[in-house]
C-alpha positions in Angstrom: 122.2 -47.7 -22.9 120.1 -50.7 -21.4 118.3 -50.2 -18.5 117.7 -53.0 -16.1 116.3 -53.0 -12.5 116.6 -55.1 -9.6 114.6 -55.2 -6.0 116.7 -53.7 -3.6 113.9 -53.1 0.1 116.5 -50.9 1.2 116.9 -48.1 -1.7 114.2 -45.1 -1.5 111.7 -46.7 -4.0 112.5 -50.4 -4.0 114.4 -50.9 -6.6 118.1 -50.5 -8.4 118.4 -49.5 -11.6 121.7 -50.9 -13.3 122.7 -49.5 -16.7 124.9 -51.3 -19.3 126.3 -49.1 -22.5 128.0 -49.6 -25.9 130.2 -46.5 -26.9 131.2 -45.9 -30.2 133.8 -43.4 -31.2 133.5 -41.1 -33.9 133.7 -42.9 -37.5 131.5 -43.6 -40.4 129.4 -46.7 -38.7 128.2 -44.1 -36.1 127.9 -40.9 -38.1 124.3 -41.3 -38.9 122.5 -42.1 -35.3 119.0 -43.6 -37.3 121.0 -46.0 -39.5 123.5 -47.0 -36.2 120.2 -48.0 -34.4 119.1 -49.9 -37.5 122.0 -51.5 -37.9 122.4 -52.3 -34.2 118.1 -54.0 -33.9 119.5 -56.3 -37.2 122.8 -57.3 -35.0 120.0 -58.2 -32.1 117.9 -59.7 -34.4 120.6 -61.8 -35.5 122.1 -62.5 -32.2 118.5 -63.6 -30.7 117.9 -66.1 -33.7 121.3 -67.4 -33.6 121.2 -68.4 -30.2 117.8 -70.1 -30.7 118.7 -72.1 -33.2 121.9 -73.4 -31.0 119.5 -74.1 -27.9 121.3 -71.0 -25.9 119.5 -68.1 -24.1 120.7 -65.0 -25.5 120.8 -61.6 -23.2 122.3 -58.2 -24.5 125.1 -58.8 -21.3 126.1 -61.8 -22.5 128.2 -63.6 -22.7 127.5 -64.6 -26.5 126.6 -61.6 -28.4 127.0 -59.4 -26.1 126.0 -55.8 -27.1 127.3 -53.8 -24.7 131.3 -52.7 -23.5 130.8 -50.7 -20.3 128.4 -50.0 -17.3 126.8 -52.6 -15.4 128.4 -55.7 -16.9 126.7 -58.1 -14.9 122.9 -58.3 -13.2 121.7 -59.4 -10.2 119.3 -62.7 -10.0 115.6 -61.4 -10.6 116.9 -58.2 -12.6 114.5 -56.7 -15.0 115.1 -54.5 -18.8 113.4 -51.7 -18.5 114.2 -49.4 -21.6 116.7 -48.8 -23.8 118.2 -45.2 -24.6 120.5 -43.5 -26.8 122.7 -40.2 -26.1 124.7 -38.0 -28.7 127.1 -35.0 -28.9 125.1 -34.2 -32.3 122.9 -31.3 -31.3 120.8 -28.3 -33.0 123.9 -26.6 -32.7 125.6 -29.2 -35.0 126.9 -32.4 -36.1 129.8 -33.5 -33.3 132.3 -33.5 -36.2 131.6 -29.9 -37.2 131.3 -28.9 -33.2 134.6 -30.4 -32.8 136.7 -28.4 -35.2 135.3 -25.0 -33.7 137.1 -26.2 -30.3 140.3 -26.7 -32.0 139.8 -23.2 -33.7 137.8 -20.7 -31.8 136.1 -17.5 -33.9 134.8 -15.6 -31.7 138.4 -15.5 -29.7 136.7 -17.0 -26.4 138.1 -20.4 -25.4 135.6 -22.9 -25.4 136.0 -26.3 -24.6 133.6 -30.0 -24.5 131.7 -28.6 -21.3 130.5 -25.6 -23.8 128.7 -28.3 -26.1 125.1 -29.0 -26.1 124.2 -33.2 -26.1 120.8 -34.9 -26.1 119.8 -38.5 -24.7 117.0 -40.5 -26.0 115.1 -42.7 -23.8 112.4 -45.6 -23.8 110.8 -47.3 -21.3 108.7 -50.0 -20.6 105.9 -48.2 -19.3 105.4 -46.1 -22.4 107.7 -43.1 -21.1 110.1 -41.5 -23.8 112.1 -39.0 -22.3 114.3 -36.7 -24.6 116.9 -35.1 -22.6 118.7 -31.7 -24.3 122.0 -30.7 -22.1 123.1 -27.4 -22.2 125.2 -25.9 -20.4 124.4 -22.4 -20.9 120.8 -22.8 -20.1 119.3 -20.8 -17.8 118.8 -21.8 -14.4 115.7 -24.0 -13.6 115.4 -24.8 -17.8 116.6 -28.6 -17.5 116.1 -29.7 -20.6 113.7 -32.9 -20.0 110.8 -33.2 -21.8 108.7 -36.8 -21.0 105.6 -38.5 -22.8 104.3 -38.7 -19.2 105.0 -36.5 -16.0 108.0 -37.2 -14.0 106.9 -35.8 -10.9 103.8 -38.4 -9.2 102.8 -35.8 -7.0 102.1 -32.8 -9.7 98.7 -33.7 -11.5 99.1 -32.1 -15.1 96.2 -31.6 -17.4 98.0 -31.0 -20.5 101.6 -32.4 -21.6 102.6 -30.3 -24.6 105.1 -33.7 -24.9 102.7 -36.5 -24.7 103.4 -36.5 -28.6 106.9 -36.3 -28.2 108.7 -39.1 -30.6 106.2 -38.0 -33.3 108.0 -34.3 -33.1 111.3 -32.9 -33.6 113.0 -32.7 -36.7 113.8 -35.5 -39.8 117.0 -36.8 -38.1 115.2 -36.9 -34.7 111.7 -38.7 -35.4 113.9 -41.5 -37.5 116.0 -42.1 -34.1 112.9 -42.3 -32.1 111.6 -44.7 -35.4 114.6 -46.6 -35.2 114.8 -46.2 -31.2 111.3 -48.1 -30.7 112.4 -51.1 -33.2 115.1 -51.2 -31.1 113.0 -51.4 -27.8 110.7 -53.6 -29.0 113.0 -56.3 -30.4 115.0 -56.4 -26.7 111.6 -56.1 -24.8 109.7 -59.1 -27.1 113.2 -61.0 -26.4 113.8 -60.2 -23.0 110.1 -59.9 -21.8 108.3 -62.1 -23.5 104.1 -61.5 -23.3 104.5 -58.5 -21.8 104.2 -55.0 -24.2 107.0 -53.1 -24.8 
């Protein structure tokens, strides 16, 4: 996901945000969510230096080298990136794949379906946040799942953010997406926002 946003007076803060997306389906290219984001900073690597040397401007919207298939196709004048995230069906209960063939055939004879699966979204913004976002939908009520670098709510003064750390924890698989995350961010920020830090 790209996050862009856009002034917009009559909205609650100011601003719009727009998001644009790229979905994968399930297959070996997106199995592995570190080396898909690796893979996917190389492509925009690629795209940004290709268009440079034919004179273009290059965006992740388009319309050469376009990275995304969904979502907020096209921007308004003045619109601005603002982070980049990543979600996934992969979750501490399991890979997707494996989650996916207990659906089909259910142990514990309780019907379960998609809504019954846990997902988690990766987020970075501009302004230093990194959100990680666990879903589930058997949590109990109040428990949302968010934890941020920085606090979400302006009005609550916190002292101590056991997540001001938070892309340096987690396990293997999850500090190599926030590794691969941030190369991502910083390419499309150094592109898209040039002299300004990611």
């Amino acid at each position: 996901m790209l996050f862009f946003v856009s002034e917009a007076p009559a909205q609650p803060h100011g601003y719009q945000l727009h998001t644009a997306y790229r979905l994968w389906l399930a297959s070996p290219e997106s199995q592995h969510l570190p080396r898909l984001l690796a893979d996917l900073t190389d492509v925009v690597g690629d795209s940004i230096t290709r268009a440079g040397a034919t004179g273009r401007p290059w965006h992740p919207l388009g319309p050469h080298g376009s990275m995304v298939n969904g979502g907020d196709m096209t921007l308004p004048e003045g619109a601005v990136y603002v982070g980049v995230g990543v979600t996934t069906l992969d979750s501490d209960q399991g890979r997707w794949q494996q989650l996916a063939r207990t659906l089909r055939q259910p142990d514990d004879h309780r019907r379960r379906s998609v809504f019954d699966l846990k997902g988690q979204c990766f987020v970075l913004l501009t302004d230093g946040t990194a959100l990680h976002i666990d879903r589930d939908p058997h949590a109990p009520i109040g428990a949302d799942g968010v934890r941020s670098t920085k606090p979400l709510d302006p009005d609550r003064i916190t002292h101590h953010n056991p997540h001001e750390h938070l892309t340096d924890q987690g396990d293997t698989v999850t500090r190599d997406t926030w590794t691969q995350l941030t190369r991502l961010h910083h390419t499309l920020a150094g592109h898209l926002l040039p002299g300004r830090p990611a």
